[in-house]
ZAGUNU-293149 format. One record per residue (C-alpha): y, x, z; residue in three letters; residue number from 0. Coordinates in pm, 1 decimal, m for minus. Each point is the difference from the previous one (the first is absolute). Layout:
# residues N
{c2 Y; c1 X; c3 Z; residuo Ala; num NUM}
...
END
This chain:
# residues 302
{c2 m1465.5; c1 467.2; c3 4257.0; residuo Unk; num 0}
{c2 m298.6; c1 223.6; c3 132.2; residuo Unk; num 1}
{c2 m24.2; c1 315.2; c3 m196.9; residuo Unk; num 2}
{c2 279.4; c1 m139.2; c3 m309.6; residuo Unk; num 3}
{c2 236.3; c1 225.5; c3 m109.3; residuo Unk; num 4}
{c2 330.2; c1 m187.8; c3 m151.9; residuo Unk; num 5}
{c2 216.2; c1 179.2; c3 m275.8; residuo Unk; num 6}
{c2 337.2; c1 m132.2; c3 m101.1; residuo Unk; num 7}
{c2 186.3; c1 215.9; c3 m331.5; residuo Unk; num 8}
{c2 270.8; c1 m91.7; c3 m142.0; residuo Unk; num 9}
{c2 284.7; c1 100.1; c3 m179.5; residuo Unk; num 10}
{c2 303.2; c1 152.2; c3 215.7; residuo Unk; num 11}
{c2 199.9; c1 m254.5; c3 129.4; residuo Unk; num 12}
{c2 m304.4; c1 m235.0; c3 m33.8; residuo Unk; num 13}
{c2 13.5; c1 m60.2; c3 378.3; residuo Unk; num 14}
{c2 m289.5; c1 179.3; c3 119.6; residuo Unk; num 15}
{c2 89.0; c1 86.4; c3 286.4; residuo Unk; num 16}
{c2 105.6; c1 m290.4; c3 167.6; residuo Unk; num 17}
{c2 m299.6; c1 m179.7; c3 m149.8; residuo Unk; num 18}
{c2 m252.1; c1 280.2; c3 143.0; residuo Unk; num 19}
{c2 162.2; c1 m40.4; c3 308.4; residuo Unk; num 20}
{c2 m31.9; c1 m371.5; c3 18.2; residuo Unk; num 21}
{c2 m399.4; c1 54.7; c3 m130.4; residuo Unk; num 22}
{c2 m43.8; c1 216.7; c3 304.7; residuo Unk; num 23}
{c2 109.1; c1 m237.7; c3 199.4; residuo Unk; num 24}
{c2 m178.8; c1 m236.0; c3 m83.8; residuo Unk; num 25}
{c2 m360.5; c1 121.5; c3 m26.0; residuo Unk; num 26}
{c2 77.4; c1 257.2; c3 288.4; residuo Unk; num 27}
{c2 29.9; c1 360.6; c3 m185.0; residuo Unk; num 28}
{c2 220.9; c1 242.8; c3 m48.4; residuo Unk; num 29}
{c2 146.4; c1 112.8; c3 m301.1; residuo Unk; num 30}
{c2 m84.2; c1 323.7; c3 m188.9; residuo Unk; num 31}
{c2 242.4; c1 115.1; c3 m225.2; residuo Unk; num 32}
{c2 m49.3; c1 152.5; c3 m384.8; residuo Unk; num 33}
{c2 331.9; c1 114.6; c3 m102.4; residuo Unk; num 34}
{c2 m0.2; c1 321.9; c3 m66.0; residuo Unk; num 35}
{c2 395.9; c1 95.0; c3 115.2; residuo Unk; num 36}
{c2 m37.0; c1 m222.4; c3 319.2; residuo Unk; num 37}
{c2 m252.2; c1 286.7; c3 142.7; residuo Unk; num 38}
{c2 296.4; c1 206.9; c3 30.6; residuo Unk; num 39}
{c2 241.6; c1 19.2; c3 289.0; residuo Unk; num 40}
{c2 395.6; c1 29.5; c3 m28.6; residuo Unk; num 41}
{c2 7.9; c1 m244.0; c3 m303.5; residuo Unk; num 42}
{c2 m50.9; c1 m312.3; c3 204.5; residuo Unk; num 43}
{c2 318.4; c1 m207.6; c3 m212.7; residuo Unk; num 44}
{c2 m57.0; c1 153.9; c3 m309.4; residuo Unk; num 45}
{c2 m377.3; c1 m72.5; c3 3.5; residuo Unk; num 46}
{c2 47.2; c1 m338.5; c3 151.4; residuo Unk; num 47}
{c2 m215.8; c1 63.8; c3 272.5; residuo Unk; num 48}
{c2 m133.0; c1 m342.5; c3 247.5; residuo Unk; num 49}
{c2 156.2; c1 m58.2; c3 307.2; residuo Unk; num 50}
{c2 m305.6; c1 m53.2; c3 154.5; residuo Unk; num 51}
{c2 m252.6; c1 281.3; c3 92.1; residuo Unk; num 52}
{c2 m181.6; c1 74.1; c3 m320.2; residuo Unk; num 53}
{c2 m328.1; c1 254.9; c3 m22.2; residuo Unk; num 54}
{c2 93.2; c1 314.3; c3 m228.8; residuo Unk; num 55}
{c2 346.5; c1 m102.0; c3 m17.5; residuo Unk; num 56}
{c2 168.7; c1 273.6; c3 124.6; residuo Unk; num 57}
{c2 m244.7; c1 252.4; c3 2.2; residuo Unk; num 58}
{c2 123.3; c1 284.6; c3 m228.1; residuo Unk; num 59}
{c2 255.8; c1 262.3; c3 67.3; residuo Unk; num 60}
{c2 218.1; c1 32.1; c3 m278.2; residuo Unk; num 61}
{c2 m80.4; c1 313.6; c3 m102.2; residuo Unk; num 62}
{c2 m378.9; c1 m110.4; c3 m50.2; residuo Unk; num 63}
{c2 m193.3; c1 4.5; c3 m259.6; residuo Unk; num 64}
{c2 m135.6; c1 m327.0; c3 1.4; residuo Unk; num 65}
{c2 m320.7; c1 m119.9; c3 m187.4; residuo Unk; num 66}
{c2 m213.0; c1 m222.1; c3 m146.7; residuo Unk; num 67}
{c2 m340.7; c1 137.2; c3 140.3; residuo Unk; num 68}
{c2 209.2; c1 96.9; c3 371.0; residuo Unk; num 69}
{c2 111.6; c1 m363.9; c3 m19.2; residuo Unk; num 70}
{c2 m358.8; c1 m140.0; c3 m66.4; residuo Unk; num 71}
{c2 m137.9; c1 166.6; c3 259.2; residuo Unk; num 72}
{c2 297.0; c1 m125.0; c3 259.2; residuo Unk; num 73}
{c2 m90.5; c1 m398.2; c3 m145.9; residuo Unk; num 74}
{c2 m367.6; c1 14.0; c3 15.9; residuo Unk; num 75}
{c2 11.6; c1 133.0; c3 381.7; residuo Unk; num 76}
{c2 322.0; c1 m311.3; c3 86.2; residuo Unk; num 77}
{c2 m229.6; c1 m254.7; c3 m184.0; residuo Unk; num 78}
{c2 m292.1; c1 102.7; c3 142.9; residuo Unk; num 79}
{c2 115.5; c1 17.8; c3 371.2; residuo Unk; num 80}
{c2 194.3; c1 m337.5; c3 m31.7; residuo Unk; num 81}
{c2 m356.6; c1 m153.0; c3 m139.7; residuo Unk; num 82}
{c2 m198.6; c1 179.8; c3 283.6; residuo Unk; num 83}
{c2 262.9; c1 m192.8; c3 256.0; residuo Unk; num 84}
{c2 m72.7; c1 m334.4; c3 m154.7; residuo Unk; num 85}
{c2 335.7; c1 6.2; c3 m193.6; residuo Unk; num 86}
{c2 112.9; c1 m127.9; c3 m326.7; residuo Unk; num 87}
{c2 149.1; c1 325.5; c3 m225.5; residuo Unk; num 88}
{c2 278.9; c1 m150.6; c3 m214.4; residuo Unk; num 89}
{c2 38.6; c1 316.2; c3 m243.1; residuo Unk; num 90}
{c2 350.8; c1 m81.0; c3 m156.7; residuo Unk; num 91}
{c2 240.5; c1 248.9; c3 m237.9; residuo Unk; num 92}
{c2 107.1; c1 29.3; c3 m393.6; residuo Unk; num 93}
{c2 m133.1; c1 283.4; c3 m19.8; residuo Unk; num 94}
{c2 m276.1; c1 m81.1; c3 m261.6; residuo Unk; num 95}
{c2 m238.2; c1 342.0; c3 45.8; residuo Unk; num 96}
{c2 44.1; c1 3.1; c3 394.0; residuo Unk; num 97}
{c2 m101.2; c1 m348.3; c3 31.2; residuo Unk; num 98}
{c2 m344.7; c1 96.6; c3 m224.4; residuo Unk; num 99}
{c2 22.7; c1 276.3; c3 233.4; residuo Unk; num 100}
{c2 m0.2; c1 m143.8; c3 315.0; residuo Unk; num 101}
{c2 m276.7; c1 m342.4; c3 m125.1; residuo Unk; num 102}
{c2 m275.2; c1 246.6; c3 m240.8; residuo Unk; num 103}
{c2 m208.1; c1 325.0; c3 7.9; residuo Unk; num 104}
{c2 240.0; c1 173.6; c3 m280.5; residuo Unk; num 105}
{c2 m265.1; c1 303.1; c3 m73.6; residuo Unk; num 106}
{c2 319.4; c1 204.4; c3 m2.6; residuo Unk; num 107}
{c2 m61.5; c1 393.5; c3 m48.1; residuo Unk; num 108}
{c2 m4.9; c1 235.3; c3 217.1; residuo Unk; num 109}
{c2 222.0; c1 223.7; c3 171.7; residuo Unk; num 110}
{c2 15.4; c1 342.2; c3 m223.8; residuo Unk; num 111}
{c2 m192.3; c1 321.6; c3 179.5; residuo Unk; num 112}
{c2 263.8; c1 222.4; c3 220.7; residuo Unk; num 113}
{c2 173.5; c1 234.8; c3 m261.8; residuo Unk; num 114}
{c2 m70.2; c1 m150.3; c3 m366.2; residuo Unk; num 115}
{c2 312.8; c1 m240.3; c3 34.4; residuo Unk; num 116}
{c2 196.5; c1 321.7; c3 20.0; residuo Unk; num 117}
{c2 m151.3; c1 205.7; c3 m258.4; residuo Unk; num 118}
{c2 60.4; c1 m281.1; c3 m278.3; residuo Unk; num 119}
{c2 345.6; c1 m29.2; c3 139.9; residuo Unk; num 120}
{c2 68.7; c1 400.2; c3 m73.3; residuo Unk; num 121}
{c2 m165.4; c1 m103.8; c3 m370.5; residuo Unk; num 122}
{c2 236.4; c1 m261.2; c3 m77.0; residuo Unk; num 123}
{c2 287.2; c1 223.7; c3 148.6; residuo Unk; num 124}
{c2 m107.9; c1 335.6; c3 m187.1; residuo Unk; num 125}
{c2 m138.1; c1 m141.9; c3 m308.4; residuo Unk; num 126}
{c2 246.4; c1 m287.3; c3 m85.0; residuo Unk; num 127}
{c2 m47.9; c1 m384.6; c3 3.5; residuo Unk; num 128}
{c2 m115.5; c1 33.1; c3 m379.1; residuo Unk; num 129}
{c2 m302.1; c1 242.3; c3 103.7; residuo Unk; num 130}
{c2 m108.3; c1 m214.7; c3 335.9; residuo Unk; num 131}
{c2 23.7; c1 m318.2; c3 m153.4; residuo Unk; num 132}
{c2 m267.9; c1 232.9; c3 m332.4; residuo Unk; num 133}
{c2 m222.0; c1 69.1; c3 285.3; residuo Unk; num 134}
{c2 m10.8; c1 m340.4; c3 134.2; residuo Unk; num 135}
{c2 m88.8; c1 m165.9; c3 m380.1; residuo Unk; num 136}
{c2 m270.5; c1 246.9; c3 13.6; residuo Unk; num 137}
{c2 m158.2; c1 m47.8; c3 335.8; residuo Unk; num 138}
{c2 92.9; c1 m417.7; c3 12.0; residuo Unk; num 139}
{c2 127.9; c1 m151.9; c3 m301.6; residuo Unk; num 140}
{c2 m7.4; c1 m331.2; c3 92.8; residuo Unk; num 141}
{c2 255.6; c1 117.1; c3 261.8; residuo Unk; num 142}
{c2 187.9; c1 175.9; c3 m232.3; residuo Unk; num 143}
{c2 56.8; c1 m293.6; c3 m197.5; residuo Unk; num 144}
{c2 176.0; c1 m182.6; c3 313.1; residuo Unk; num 145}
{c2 230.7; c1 291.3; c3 169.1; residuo Unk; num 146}
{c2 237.5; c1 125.9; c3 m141.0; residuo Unk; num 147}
{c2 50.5; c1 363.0; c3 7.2; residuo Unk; num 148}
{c2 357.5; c1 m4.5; c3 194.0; residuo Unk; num 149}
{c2 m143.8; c1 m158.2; c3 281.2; residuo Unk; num 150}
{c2 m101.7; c1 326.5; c3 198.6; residuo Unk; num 151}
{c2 m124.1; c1 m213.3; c3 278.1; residuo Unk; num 152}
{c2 m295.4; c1 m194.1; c3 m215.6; residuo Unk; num 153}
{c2 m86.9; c1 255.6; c3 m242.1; residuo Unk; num 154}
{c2 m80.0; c1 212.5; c3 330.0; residuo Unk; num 155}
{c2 m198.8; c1 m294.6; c3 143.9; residuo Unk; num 156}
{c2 m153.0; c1 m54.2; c3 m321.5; residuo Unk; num 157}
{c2 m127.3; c1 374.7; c3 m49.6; residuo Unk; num 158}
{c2 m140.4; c1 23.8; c3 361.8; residuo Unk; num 159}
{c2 m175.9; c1 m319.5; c3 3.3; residuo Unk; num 160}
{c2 m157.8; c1 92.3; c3 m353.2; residuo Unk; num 161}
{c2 m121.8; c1 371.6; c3 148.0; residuo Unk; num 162}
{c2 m166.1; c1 m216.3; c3 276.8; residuo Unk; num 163}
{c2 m176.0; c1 m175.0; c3 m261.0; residuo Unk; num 164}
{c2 211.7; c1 m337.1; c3 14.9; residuo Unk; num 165}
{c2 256.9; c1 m180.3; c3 m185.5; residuo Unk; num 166}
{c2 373.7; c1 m109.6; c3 93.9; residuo Unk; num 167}
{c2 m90.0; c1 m310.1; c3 m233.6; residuo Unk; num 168}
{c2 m344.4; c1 m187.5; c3 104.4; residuo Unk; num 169}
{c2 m286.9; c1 m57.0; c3 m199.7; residuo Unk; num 170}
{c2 42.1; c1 m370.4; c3 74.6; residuo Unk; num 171}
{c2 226.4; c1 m256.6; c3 106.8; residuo Unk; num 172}
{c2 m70.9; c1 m49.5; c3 373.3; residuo Unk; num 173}
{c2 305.7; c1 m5.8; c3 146.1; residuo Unk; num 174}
{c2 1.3; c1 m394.0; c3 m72.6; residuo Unk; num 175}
{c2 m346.6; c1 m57.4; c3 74.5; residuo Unk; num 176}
{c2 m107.7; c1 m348.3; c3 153.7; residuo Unk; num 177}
{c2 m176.3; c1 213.6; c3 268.7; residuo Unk; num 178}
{c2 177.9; c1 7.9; c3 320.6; residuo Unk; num 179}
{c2 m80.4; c1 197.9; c3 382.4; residuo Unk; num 180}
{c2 15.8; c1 m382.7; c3 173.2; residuo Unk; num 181}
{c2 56.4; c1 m349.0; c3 m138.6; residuo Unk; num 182}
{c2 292.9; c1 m33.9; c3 m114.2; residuo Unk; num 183}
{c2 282.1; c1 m278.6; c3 m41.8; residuo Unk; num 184}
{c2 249.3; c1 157.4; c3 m278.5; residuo Unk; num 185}
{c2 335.1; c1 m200.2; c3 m37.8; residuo Unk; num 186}
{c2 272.6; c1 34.2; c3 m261.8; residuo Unk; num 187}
{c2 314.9; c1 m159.0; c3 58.9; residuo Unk; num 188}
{c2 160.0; c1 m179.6; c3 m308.5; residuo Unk; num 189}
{c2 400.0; c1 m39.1; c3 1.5; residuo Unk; num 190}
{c2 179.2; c1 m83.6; c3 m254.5; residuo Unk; num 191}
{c2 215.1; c1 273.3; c3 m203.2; residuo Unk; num 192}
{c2 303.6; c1 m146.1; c3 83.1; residuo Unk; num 193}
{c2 m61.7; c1 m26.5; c3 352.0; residuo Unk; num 194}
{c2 m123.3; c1 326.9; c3 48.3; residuo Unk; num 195}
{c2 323.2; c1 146.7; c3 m209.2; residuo Unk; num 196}
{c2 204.1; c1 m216.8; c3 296.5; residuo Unk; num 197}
{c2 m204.9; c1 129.9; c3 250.5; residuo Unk; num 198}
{c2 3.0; c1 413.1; c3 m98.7; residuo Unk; num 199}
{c2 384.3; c1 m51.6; c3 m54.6; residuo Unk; num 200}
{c2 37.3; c1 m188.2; c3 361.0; residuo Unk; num 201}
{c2 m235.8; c1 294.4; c3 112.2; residuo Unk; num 202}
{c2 193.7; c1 311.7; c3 m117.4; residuo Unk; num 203}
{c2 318.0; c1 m149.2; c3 107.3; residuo Unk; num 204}
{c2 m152.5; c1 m43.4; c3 352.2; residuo Unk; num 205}
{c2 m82.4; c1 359.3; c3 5.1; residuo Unk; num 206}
{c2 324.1; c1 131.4; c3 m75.7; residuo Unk; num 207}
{c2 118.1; c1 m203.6; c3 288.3; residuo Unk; num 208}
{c2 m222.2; c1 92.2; c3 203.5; residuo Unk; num 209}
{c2 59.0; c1 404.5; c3 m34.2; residuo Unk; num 210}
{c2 m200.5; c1 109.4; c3 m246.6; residuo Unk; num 211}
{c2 215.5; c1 249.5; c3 m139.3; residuo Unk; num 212}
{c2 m2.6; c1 141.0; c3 381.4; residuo Unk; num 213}
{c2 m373.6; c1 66.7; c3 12.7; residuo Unk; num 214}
{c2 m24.2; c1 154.4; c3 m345.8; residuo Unk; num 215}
{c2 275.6; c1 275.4; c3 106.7; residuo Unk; num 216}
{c2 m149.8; c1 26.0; c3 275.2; residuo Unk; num 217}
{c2 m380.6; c1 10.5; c3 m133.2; residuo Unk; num 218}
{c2 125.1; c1 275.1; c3 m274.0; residuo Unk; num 219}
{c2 108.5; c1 216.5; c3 242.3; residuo Unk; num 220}
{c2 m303.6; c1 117.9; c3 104.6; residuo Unk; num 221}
{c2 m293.4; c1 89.1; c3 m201.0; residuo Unk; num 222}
{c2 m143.1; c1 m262.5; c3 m219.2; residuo Unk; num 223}
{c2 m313.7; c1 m15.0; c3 m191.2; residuo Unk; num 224}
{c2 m92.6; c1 m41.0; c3 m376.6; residuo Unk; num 225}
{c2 m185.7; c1 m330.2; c3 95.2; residuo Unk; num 226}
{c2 216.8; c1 m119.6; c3 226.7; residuo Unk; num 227}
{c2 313.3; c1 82.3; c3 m261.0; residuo Unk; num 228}
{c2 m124.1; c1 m244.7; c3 m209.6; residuo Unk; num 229}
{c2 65.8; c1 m281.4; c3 229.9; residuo Unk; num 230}
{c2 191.2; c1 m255.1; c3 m242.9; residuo Unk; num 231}
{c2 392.6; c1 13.1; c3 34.4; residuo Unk; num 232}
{c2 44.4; c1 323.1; c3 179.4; residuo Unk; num 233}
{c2 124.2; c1 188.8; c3 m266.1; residuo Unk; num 234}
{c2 239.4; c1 m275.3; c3 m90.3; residuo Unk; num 235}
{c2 141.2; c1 m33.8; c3 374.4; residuo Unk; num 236}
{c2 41.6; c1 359.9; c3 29.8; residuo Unk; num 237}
{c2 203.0; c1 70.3; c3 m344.6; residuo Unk; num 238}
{c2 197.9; c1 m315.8; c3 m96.3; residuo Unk; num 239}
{c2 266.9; c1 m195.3; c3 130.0; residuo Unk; num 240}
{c2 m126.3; c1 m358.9; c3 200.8; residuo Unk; num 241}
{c2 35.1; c1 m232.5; c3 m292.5; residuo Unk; num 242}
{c2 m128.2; c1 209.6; c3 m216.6; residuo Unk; num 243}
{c2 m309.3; c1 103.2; c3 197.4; residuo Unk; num 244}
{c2 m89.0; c1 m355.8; c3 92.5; residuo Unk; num 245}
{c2 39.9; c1 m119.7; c3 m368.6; residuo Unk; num 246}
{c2 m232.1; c1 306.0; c3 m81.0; residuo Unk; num 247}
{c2 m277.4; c1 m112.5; c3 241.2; residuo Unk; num 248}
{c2 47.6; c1 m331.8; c3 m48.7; residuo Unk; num 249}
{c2 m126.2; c1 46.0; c3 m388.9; residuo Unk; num 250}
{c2 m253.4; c1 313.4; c3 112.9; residuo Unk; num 251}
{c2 m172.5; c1 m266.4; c3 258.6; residuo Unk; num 252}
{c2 4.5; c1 m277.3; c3 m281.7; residuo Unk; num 253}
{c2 m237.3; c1 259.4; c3 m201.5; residuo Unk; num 254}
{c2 m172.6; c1 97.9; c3 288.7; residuo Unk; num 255}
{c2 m84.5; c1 m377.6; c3 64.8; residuo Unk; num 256}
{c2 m140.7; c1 m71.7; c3 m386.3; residuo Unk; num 257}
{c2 m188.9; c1 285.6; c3 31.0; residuo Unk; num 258}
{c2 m156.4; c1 m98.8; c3 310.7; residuo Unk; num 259}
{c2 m98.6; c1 m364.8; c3 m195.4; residuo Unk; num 260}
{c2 m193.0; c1 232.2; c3 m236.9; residuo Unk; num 261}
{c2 m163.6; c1 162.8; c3 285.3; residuo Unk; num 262}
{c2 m68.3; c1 m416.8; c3 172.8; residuo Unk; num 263}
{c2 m215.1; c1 m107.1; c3 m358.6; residuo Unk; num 264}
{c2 m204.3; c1 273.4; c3 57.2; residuo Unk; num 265}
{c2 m157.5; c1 m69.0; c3 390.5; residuo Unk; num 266}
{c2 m343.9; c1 m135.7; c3 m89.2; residuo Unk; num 267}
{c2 m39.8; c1 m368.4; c3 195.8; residuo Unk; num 268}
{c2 376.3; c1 18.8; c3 114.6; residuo Unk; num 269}
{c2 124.7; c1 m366.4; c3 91.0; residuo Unk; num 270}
{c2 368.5; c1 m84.8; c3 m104.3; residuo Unk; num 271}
{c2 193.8; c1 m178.3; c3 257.2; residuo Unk; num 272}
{c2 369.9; c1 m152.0; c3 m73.3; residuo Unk; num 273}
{c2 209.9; c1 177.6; c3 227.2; residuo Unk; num 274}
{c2 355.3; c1 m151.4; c3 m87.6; residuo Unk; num 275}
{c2 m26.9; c1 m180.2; c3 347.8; residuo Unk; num 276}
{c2 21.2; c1 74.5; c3 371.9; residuo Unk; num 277}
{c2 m241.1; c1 249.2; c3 97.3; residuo Unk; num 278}
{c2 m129.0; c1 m174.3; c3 290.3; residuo Unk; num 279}
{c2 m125.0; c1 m296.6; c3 m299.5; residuo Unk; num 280}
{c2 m143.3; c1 318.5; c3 m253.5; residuo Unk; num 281}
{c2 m172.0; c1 171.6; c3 343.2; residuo Unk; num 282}
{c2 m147.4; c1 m370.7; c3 20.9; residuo Unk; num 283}
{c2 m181.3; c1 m42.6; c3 m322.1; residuo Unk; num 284}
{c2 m167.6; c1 354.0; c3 50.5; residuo Unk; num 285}
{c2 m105.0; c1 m77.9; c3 325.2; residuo Unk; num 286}
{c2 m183.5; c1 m322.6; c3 m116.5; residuo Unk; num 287}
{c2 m112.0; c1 236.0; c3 m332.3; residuo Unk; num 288}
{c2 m136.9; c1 221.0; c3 266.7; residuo Unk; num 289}
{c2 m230.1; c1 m252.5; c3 166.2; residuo Unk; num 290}
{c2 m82.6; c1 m153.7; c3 m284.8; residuo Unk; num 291}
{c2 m148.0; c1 380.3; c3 m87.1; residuo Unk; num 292}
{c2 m144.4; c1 10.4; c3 348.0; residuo Unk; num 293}
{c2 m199.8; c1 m345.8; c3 m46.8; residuo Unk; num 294}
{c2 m150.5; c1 116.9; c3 m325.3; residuo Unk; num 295}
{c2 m99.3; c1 352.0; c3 147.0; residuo Unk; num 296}
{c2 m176.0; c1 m193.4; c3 303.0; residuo Unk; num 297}
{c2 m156.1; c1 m257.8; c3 m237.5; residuo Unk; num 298}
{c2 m385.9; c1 81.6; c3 39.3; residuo Unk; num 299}
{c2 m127.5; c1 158.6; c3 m391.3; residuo Unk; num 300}
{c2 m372.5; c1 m155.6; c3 m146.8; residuo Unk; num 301}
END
């Protein structure tokens, strides 16, 4: 598998994991991970966190803010090394933007210069949502059109990426492009809805059991970021009684997991796999995909 890279997405509960795993195994790689709540420490049951040794699992503080172009930096340099040692990457996670992240040159914008960030922030503080969000329309109206003016955070972004001449929405669609930093292998697992429903209720349950509501108390007691506050079911752990909190994730994840379908249809060149099996028979199939890809990339051209 010389210089492949292997992506597996799937919808939560989808069995990535132990499939990844398996895939590693089997080519000889390690697996990379793209879910963007794993890279935090302290939420290891909550984010359902591998057993087994994962890169950027783990690698966040909670009161970090993680991400997307921090995180693409971290994946290019674990890919890159594992290639440069003759290893297979197996970049694996349901998080949809952090595995484009991790596989493609996004083109995402650039930090803002020292001091701008701040002096939009006093705008939208001193002149009103109303007036920041006027600004904005007038500097970047496609952006504008897309951010709402109660959400500080983005009209902020929005003003100090258009004052350095660039856009929080992009002139094209790249962040699906077919072009990739290495050959790539990209998997999606297909379950079937009522499986999966089994398999997130099973899930939650198993977390409960396992202490979940432990970690969280312990995980809010400290500081905790935006980002990282956003990691599903905390909210519902911390405030409501057990049955009430798992029925609440349990439907939460079920949404999570149909949006994350939308997100499979659009991965240019992705390859469907039926993953209502043993993972050791789905890691299998993609490691005979895998040299099938190999054998046409060594096939001589002309």
């Amino acid at each position: 598998m010389a210089g492949l890279v292997i992506a597996i997405f799937g919808p939560t509960a989808s069995g990535k994991t132990a499939v990844a795993e398996a895939v590693a195994g089997l080519v000889g790689g390690e697996v990379v991970s793209c879910d963007s709540m794993q890279a935090y420490r302290g939420l290891r049951i909550l984010t359902c966190q591998p057993e087994q040794a994962t890169r950027l699992v783990g690698i966040w503080p909670l009161d970090h803010e993680g991400s997307v172009g921090e995180y693409a930096r971290l994946a290019h340099a674990a890919i890159d090394d594992l290639l440069a040692a003759g290893l297979t990457p197996v970049v694996a996670g349901g998080t949809g933007l952090y595995l484009r992240a991790a596989l493609a040159e996004l083109g995402l914008p650039a930090a803002p210069l020292a001091g701008v960030r701040g002096r939009w922030e006093e705008l939208y503080e001193r002149d009103g949502a109303a007036a920041a969000h006027r600004r904005l329309a007038e500097l970047d109206p496609e952006a504008a059109a897309v951010v709402h003016a109660n959400d500080r955070k983005r009209v902020v972004r929005a003003l100090e990426l258009a004052e350095a001449g660039e856009s929080l929405v992009p002139a094209d669609d790249r962040l699906w492009a077919r072009e990739t930093r290495h050959p790539t292998l990209v998997v999606g697992l297909d379950v079937p809805q009522d499986e999966l429903l089994r398999r997130i209720e099973q899930r939650t349950a198993a977390m409960f059991d396992a202490g979940v509501q432990d970690e969280v108390r312990s995980a809010l007691a400290g500081p905790v970021s935006i980002t990282a506050h956003k990691a599903l079911g905390l909210e519902e752990v911390a405030e409501l009684p057990p049955d009430e909190a798992r029925a609440a994730i349990v439907v939460r994840t079920r949404r999570y997991g149909a949006y994350q379908r939308k997100w499979m249809r659009r991965i240019p060149g992705l390859v469907m796999v039926n993953a209502d099996r043993p993972a050791d028979e789905v890691a299998d199939e993609i490691q005979q995909m895998a040299r099938a890809r190999e054998q046409l990339r060594a096939r001589p051209t002309g």
